[in-house]
C-alpha positions in Angstrom: -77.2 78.6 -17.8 -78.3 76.3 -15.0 -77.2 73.0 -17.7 -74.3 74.8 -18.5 -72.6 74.4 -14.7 -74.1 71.4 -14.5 -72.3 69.8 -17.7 -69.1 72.0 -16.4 -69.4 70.2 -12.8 -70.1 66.6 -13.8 -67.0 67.2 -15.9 -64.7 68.0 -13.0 -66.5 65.3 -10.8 -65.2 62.9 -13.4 -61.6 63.7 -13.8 -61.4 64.0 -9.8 -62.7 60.5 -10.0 -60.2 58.9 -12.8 -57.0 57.6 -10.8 -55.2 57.3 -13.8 -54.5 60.6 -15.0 -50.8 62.0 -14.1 -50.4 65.4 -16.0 -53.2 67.0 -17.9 -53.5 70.4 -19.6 -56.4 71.8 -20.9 -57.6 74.2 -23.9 -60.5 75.8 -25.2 -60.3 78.1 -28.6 -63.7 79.6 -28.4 -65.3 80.9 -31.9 -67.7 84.1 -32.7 -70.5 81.8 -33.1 -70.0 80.6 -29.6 -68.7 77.1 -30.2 -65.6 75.6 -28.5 -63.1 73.2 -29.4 -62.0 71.9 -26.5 -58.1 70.4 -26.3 -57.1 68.0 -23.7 -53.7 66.8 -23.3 -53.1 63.9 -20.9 -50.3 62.0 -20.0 -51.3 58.5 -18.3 -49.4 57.1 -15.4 -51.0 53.2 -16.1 -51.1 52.0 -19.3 -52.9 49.1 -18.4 -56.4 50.5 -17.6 -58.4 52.7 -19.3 -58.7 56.7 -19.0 -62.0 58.0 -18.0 -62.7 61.5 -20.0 -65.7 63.2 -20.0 -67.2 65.5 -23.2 -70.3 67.6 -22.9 -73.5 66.7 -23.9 -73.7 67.7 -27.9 -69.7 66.9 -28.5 -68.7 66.7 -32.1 -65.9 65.3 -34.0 -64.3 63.6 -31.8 -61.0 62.6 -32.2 -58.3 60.8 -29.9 -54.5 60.0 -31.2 -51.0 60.2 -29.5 -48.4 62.7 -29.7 -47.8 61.6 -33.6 -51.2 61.5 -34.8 -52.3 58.0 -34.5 -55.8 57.2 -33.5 -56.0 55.7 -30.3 -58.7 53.2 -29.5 -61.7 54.8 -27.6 -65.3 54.2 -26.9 -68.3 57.3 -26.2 -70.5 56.3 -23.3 -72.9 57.7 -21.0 -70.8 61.0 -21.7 -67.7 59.9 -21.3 -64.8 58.9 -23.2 -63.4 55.5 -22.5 -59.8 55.8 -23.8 -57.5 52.8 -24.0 -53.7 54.6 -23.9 -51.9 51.5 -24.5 -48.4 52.4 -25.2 -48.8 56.1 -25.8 -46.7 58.3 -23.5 -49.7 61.3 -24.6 -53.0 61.3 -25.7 -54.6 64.0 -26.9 -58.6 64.6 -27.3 -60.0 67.3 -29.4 -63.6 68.1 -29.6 -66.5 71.0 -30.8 -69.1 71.7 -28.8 -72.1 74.4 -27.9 -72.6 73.7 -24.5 -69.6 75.6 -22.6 -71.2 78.8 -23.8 -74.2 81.5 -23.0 -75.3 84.7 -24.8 -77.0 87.7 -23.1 -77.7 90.8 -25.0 -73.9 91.5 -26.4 -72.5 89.5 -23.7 -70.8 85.9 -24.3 -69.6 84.2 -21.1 -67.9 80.6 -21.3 -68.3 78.6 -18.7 -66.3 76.0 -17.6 -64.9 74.0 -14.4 -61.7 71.6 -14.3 -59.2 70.4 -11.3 -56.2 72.2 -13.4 -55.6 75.8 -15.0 -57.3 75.8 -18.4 -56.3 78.3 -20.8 -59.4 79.8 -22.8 -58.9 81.6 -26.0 -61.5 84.2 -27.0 -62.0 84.9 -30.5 -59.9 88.1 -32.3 -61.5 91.6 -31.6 -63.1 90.4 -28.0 -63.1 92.7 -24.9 -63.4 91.0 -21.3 -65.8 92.5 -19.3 -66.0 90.3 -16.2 -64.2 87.2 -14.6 -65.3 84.9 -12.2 -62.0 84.7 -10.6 -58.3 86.4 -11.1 -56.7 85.3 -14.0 -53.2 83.4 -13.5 -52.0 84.9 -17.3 -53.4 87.4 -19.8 -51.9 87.4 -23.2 -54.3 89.7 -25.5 -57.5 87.2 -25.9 -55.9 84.3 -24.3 -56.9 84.0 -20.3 -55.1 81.2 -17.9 -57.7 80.6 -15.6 -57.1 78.9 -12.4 -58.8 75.5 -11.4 -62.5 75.7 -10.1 -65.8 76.6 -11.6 -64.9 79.5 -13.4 -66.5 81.9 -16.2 -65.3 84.3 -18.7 -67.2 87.0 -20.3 -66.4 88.9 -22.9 -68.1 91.4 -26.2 -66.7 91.4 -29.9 -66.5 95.1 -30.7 -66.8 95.9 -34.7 -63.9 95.8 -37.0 -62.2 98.7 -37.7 -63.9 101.8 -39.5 -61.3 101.3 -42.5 -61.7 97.3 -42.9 -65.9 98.5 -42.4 -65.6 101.0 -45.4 -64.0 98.4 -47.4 -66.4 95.8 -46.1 -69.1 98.3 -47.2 -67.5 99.0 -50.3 -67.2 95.7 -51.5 -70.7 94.7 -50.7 -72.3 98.0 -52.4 -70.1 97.0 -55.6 -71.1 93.0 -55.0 -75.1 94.4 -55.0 -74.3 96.6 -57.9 -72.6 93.7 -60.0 -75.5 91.6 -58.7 -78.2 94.3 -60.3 -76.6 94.8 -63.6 -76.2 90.8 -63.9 -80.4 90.5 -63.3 -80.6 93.5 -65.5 -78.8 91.7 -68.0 -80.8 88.5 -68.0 -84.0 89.9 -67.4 -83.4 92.0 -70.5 -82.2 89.2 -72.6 -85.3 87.3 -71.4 -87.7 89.8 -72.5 -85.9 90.6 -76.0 -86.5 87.0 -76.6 -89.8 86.6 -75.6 -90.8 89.6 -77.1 -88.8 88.3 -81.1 -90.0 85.1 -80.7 -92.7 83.9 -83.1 -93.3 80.3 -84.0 -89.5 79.7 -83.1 -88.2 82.7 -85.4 -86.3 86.0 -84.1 -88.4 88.7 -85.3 -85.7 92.3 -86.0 -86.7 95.0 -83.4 -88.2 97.6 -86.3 -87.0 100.6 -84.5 -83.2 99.4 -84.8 -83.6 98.0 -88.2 -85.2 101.5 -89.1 -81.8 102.9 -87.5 -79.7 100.7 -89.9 -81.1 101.5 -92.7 -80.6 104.0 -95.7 -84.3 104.8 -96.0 -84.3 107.3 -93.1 -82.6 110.5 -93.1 -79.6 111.4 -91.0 -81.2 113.4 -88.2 -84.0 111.0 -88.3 -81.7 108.4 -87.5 -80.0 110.1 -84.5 -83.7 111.3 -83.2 -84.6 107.5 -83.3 -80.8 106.8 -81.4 -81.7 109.2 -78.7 -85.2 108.2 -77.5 -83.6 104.4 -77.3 -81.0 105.6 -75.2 -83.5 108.1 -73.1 -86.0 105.4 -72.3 -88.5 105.5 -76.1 -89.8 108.9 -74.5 -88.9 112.5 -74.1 -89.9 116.0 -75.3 -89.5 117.7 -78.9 -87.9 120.6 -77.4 -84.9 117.6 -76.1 -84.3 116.3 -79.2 -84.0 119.1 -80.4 -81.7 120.8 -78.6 -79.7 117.7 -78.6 -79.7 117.6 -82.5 -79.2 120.9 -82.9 -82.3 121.7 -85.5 -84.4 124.2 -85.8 -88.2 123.8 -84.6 -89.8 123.9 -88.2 -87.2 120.8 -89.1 -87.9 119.1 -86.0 -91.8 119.4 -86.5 -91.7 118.0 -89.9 -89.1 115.0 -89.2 -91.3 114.2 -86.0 -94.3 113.8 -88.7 -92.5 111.9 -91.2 -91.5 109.3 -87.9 -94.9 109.4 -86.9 -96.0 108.5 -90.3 -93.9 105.4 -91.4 -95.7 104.1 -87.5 -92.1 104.4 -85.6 -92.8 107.2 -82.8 -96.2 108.8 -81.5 -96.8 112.1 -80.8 -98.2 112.9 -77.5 -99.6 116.9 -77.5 -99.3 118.3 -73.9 -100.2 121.9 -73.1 -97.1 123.7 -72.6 -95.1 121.0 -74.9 -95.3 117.7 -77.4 -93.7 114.8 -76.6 -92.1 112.3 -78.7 -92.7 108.2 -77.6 -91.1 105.0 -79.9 -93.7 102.7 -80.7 -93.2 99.4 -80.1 
């Protein structure tokens, strides 16, 4: 904090010092992240010596030009800007910086000290909770605050509950998308490790079982449904979801357990039914 008014008040020191600015305006468009872009307009009253402007400490992208756009001719020293006008009725200087601002808890407060009225604009959803000063205009987030060392703090409340419920929606269905991709992969990856042998894709036997005419009908679906349950569940399952009576079920679990394609795992209450890989 202490830098921060001490950047703020060799600023003002040095445009109370220049003799050559006539009219000056200032603007800074703060960001959620805390950084400023600070906008100085200033028109020069001599042309024929050069305008002393200073920048904070870490200013980036700096640019100078005149009312049209042109660059103007300017030098960065000892944290100032040396700016030669020449013929340009306005000069404008634009700049990003970290320095004009503090954070405390929830709190942001920019800082900031000039011999004019600056206008500070605070970024969308911000709520001003203290002023060093009273304001000369408030327009929503933009403050007109008179000349002097002055400060502006301020919170960001959350964005609406609808555009959060859409916000949460979109990243719940971006995870989801995200899972079945890996999924996706991940299974690809293993089917290929898994049929690879000496460069050759080896047929998954439980699906080429499946597609052929060797196997009965409700052998087939039996085979269908432990794929699509995970390779495991119980007799009593399948059989319900076949539709077949126990003494069918028992034998067709045999014949299945006999060609090597499932294994029959006897519980207490109940068998179970598992694909062999």
């Amino acid at each position: 904090m202490r830098r921060l008014r001490c950047t703020a008040l060799v600023f003002a020191l040095l445009l109370l010092a220049s003799p050559v600015l006539a009219q000056e305006t200032v603007k800074l468009f703060v960001y959620e992240d805390g950084y400023v872009k600070v906008e100085i307009s200033i028109v020069p009253n001599n042309y024929t010596e050069p305008l002393i402007v200073p920048v904070t400490e870490h200013a980036q992208d700096i640019i100078v030009e005149d009312s049209r756009g042109n660059p103007i001719d300017f030098q960065e020293t000892n944290g100032s800007l040396l700016i030669y006008p020449g013929n340009a009725e306005l000069v404008r200087i634009s700049y990003y910086t970290p320095d004009l601002t503090s954070k405390r808890g929830i709190v942001w407060t920019v800082n900031f000290s000039s011999e004019v009225p600056f206008e500070v604009l605070l970024p969308d959803g911000a709520v001003i909770v203290d002023l060093s000063d009273i304001p000369l205009r408030i327009n929503g987030t933009s403050i007109t605050m008179p000349p002097g060392n002055q400060s502006v703090s301020y919170i960001i409340e959350n964005p609406p509950t609808g555009q959060n419920q859409k916000s949460g929606a979109l990243e719940v269905l971006l995870a989801f998308g995200g899972a079945v991709l890996i999924g996706g992969v991940f299974f690809i990856w293993w089917r290929k490790r898994a049929g690879n042998d000496g460069g050759e894709t080896k047929a998954d036997p439980i699906e080429e079982a499946i597609e052929s005419d060797e196997l009965r009908e409700e052998e087939r679906l039996a085979l269908k449904y432990l794929l699509e349950h995970g390779g495991r569940a119980s007799q009593a399952e399948i059989r319900d979801a076949l539709g077949i009576p126990k003494t069918t079920a028992w034998r067709m679990f045999k014949r299945l357990e006999e060609r090597g394609l499932v294994k029959i795992i006897r519980g207490r209450k109940e068998n179970w039914v598992e694909l062999k890989r």
